[in-house]
C-alpha positions as CSV (number, residue, x, y, z in Angstrom):
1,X,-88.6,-81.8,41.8
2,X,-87.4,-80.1,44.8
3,X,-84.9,-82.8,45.1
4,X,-83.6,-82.7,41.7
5,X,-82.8,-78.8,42.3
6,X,-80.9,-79.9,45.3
7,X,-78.7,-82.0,43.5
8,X,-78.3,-79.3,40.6
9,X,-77.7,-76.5,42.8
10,X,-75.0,-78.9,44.5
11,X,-73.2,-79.6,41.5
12,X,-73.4,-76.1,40.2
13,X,-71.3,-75.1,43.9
14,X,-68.7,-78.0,42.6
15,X,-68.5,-76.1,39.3
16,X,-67.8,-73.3,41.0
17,X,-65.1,-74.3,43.6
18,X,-63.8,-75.8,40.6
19,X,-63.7,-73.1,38.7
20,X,-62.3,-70.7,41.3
21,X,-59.3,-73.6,42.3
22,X,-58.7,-73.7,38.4
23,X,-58.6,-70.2,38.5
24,X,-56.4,-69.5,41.8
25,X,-53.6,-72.5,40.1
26,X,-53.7,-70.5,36.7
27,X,-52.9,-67.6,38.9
28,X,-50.1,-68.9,41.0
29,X,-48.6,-70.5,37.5
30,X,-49.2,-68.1,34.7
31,X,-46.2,-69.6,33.1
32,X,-47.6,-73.2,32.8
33,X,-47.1,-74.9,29.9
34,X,-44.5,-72.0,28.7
35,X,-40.6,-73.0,28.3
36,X,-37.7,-70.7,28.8
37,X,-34.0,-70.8,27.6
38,X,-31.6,-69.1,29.5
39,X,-28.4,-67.8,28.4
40,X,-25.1,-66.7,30.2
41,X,-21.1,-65.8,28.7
42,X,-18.5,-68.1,29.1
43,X,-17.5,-67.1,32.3
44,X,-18.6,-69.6,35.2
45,X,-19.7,-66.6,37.9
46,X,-22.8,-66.0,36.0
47,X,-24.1,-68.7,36.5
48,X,-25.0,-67.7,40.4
49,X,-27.2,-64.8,39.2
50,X,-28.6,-66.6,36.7
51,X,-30.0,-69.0,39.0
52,X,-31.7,-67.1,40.8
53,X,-34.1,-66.0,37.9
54,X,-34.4,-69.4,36.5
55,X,-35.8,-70.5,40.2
56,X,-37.9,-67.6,40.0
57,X,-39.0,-68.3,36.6
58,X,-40.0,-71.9,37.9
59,X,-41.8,-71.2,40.9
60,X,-44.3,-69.0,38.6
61,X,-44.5,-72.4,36.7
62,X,-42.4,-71.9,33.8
63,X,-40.4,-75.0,32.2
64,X,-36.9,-73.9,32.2
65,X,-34.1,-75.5,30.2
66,X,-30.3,-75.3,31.8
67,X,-28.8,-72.6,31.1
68,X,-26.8,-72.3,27.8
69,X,-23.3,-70.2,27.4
70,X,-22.6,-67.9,24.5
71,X,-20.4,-64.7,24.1
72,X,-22.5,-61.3,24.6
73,X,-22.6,-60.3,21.1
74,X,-24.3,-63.7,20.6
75,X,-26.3,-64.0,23.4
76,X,-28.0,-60.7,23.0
77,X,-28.8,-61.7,18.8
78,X,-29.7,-65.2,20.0
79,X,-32.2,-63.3,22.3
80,X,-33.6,-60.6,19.9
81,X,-34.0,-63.7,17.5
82,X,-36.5,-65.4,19.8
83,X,-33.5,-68.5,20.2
84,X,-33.3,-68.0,23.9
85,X,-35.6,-66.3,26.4
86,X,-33.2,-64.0,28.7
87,X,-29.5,-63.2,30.4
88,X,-29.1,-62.1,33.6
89,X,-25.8,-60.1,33.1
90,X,-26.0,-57.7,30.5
91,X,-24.0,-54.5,31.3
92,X,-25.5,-52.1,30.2
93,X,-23.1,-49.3,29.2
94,X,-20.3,-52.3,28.6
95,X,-22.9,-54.4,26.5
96,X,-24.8,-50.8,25.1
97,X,-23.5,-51.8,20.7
98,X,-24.5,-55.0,21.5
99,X,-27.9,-54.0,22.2
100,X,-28.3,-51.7,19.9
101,X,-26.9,-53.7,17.3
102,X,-29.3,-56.6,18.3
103,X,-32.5,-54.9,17.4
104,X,-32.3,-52.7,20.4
105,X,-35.9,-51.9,22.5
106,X,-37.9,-52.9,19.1
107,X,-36.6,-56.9,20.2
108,X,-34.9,-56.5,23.2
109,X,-36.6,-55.6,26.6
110,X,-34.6,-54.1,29.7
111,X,-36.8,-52.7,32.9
112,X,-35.1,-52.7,36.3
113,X,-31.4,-52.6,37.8
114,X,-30.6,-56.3,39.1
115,X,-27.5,-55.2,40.4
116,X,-25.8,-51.6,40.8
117,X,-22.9,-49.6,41.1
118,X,-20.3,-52.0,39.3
119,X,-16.9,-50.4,39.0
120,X,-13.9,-51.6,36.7
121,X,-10.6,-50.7,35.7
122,X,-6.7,-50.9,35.9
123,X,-5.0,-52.1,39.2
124,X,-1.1,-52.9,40.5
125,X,0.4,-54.2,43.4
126,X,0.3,-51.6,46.5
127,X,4.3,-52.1,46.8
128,X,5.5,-50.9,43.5
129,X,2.7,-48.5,43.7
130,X,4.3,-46.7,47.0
131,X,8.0,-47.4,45.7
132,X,7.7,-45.7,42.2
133,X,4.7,-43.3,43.4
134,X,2.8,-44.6,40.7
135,X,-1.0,-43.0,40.6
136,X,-2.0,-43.2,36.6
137,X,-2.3,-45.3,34.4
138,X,0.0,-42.4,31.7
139,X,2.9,-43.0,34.1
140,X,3.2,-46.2,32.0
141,X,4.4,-44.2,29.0
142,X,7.7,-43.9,30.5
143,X,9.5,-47.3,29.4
144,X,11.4,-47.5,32.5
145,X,8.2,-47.6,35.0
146,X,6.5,-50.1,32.1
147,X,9.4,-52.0,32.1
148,X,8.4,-53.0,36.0
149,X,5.5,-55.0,34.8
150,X,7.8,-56.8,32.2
151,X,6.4,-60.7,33.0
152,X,7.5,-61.8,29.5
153,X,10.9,-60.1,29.2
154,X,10.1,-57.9,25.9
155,X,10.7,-54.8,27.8
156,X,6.8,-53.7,27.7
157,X,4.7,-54.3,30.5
158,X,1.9,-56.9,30.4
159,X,-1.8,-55.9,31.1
160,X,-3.6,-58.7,32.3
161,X,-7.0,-57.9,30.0
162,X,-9.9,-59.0,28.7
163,X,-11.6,-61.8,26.7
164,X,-12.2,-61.3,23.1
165,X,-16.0,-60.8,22.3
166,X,-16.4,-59.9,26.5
167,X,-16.4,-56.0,25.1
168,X,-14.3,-54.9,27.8
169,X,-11.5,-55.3,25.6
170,X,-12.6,-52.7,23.0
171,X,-12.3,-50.7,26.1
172,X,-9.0,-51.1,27.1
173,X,-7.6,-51.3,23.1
174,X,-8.7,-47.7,23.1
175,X,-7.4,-46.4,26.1
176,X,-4.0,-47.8,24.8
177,X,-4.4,-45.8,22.0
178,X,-5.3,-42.5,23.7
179,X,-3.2,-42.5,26.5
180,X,-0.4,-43.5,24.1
181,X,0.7,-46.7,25.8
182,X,0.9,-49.2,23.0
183,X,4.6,-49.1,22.4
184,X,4.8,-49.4,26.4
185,X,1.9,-51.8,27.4
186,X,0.6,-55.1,25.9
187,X,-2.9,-55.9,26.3
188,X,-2.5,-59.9,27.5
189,X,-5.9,-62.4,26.1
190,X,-6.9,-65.7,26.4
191,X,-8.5,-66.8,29.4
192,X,-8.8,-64.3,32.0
193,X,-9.4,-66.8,34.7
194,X,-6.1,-68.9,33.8
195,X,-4.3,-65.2,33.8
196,X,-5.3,-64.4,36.5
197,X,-4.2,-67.2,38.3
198,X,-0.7,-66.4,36.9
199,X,-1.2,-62.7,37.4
200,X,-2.1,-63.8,41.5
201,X,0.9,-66.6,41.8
202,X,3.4,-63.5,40.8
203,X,1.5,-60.9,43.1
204,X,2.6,-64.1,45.5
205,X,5.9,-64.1,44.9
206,X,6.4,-60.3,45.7
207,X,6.3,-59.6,42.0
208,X,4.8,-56.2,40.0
209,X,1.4,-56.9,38.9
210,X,-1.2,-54.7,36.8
211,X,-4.3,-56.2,35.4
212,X,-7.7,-55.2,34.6
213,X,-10.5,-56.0,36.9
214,X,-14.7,-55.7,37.5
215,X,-16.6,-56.0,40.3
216,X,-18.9,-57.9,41.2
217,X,-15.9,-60.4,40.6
218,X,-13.6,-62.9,43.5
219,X,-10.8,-61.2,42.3
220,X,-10.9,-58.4,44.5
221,X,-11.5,-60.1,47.5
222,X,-8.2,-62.2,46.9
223,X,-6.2,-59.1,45.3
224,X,-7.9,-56.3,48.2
225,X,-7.9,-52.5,46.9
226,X,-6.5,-50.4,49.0
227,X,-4.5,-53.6,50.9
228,X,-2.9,-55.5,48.3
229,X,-3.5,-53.6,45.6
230,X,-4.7,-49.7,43.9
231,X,-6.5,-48.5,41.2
232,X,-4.8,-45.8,38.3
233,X,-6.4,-43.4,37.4
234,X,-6.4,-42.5,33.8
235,X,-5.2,-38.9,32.5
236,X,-8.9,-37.9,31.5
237,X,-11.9,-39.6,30.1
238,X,-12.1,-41.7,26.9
239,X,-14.5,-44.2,25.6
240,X,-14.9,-45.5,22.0
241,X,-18.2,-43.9,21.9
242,X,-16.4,-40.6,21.6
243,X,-15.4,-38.4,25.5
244,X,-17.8,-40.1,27.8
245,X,-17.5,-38.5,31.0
246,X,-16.0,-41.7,33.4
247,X,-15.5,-39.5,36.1
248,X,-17.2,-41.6,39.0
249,X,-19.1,-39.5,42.1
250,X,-16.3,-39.5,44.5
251,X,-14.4,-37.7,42.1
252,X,-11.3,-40.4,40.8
253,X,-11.2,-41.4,37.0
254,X,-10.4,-45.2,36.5
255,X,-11.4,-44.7,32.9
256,X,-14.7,-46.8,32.7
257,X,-18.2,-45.5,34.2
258,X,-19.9,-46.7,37.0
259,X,-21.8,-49.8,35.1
260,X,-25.5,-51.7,35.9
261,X,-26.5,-55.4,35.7
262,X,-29.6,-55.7,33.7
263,X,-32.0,-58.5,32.9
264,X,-32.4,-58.6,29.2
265,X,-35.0,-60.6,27.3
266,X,-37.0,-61.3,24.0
267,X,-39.4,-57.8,23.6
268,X,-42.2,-61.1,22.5
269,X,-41.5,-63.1,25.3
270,X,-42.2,-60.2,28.0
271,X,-45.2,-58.8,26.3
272,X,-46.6,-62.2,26.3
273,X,-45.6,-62.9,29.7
274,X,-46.6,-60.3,32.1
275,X,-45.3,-62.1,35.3
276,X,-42.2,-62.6,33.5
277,X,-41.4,-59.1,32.4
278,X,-42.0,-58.3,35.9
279,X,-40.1,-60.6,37.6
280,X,-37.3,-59.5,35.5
281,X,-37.8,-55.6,36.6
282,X,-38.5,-55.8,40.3
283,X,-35.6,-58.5,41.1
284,X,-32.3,-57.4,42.8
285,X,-29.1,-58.4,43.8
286,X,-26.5,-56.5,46.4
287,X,-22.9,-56.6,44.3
288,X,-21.5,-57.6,48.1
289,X,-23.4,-60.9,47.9
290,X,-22.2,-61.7,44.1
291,X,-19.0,-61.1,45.4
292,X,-19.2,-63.4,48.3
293,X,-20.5,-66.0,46.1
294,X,-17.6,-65.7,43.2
295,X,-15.2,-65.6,46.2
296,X,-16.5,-69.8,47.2
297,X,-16.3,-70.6,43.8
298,X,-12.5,-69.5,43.7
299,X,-12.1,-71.6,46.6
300,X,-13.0,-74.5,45.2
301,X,-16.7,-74.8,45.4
302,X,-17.6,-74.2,41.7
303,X,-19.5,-77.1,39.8
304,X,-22.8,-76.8,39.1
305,X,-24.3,-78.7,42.1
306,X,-22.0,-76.1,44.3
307,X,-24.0,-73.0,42.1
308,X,-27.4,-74.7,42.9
309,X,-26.4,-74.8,46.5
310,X,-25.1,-71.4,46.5
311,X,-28.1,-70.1,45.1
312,X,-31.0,-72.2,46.5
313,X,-28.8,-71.4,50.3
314,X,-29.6,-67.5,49.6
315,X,-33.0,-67.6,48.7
316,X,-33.6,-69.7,52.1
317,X,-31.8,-66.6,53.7
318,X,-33.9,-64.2,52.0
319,X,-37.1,-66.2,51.0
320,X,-39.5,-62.6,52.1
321,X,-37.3,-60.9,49.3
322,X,-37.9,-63.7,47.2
323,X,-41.7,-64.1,48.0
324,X,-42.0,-60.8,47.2
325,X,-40.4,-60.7,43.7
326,X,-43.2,-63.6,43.0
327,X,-46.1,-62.2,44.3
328,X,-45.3,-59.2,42.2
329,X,-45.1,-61.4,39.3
330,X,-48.1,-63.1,39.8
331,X,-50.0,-59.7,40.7
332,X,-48.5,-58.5,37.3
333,X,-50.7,-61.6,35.5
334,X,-53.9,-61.2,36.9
């Protein structure tokens, strides 16, 4: 008898070290068994930030797929739809109809700054800039400055601007219409990478430029404000949304305000998903080392194995960051 109580209470400690090791994996993975679809725009330097979730996402034990590109109308419906999980690069005044227009907080969830203090706007070349004393962005009214930037040879001068769908270029359409430079300016599409790379080869050849511009982006570490090249100011604020104040806190107006990075995902998905959701609010990511990593793809090292590198390389450098943002997540499941 005594014997046979032995053996019970033996096997009822198993249970129990069982249970408690079930327990602490279920703990460590609260996204076992749950797969995730990520989503990024067209343009290739998203895919860095991105990563970094998606190897957050699978250390908590979520399955996630690779990465899928749509525009970010699309991507933010494809979201609120429940067709894809998350994006790690919505801007959040840039992107704001998008949202809204997508369900807004009732299918969309945003907690958390991943990374801050974006700026964007108009630039030229430091030289023309000093020779013509050119400061705004209305100086370009007068067909004789314009006619500086003439890459084309119509006589207007030729914005390098921004991708159709991007929403930046709803931006800069209506700043041609309040500041009056539509018979003096045209607003150049397509790729902006490929004009870019024309807008840098005439910047090379001691050419005008003037182009439009983000950051966190590589093109301001090839094309240096303040070096190479200097922002316009605009004449006074302007937004589609109606007179949105884009002064920025130093005082100078370059016509767009100071803009977040944001994690956006399915409202379902995060309520289901504790760790998730706060993974997605605690992480964050200095602009300086987006930049730094947009720079390397410029140079060359851009495939996706280079990406993977890139970003598995920075959470080595800052795995107590990184450990952090997952104990949080886990801590947010329990």
């Amino acid at each position: 008898m005594k014997k046979t109580s032995l053996i019970a209470r033996s096997f009822l400690a198993l249970g129990f070290v069982a249970f408690g090791m079930a327990a602490q994996a279920a703990n460590d993975l609260p996204g076992k068994g749950v797969t995730v679809q990520p989503l990024k725009s067209s343009l290739a330097e998203e895919a860095f930030q991105t990563l970094l979730v998606m190897r957050a996402l699978e250390k908590l034990g979520y399955t996630v797929e690779p990465m899928k590109d749509l525009e970010p109308a699309t991507e933010h419906l494809a979201i609120a739809n429940g067709d894809a999980t998350f994006m790690a690069n919505h801007w959040s005044l840039l992107h704001a109809d998008f949202y809204k227009n997508s369900g807004g907080d009732a299918k969309l969830s945003r907690t958390g700054v991943y990374s801050d203090g974006a700026v964007q706007g108009y630039l030229i070349d430091r030289k023309t800039a000093e020779q013509y004393n050119i400061t705004n962005i209305a100086q370009l009214k007068d067909p004789a400055i314009a006619k500086l930037f003439d890459a084309d040879g119509d006589g207007k001068a030729d914005l390098t601007g921004c991708n159709p769908g991007w929403g930046c270029e709803l931006a800069i359409e209506n700043h041609l219409t309040a500041y009056k430079l539509r018979d003096t300016v045209t607003h150049k599409q397509g790729s902006y990478a490929a004009l870019m790379a024309d807008t840098i080869a005439r910047f090379k050849q001691d050419k005008p430029i003037l182009y439009y511009t983000w950051t966190p982006y590589w093109v301001s570490a090839v094309l240096r404000p303040g070096a190479d090249v200097v922002w316009l100011q605009v004449p006074f604020s302007s937004s589609q949304e109606g007179q949105a104040n884009t002064r920025l806190p130093n005082g100078k107006n370059y016509g767009f305000q100071a803009n977040r990075e944001q994690i956006v995902a399915n409202k379902a998905f995060v309520e289901k998903n504790p760790a998730a959701g706060k993974l997605f609010e605690v992480m964050k990511l200095p602009i300086g080392d987006i930049n730094a990593q947009n720079l390397r793809m410029s140079q060359g090292a851009n495939t996706q194995q280079d990406v993977e590198r890139h970003a598995d390389g920075w959470i080595r450098v800052h795995q107590q960051l990184f450990d952090g943002w997952i104990a949080e997540a886990r801590a947010a499941a329990r």
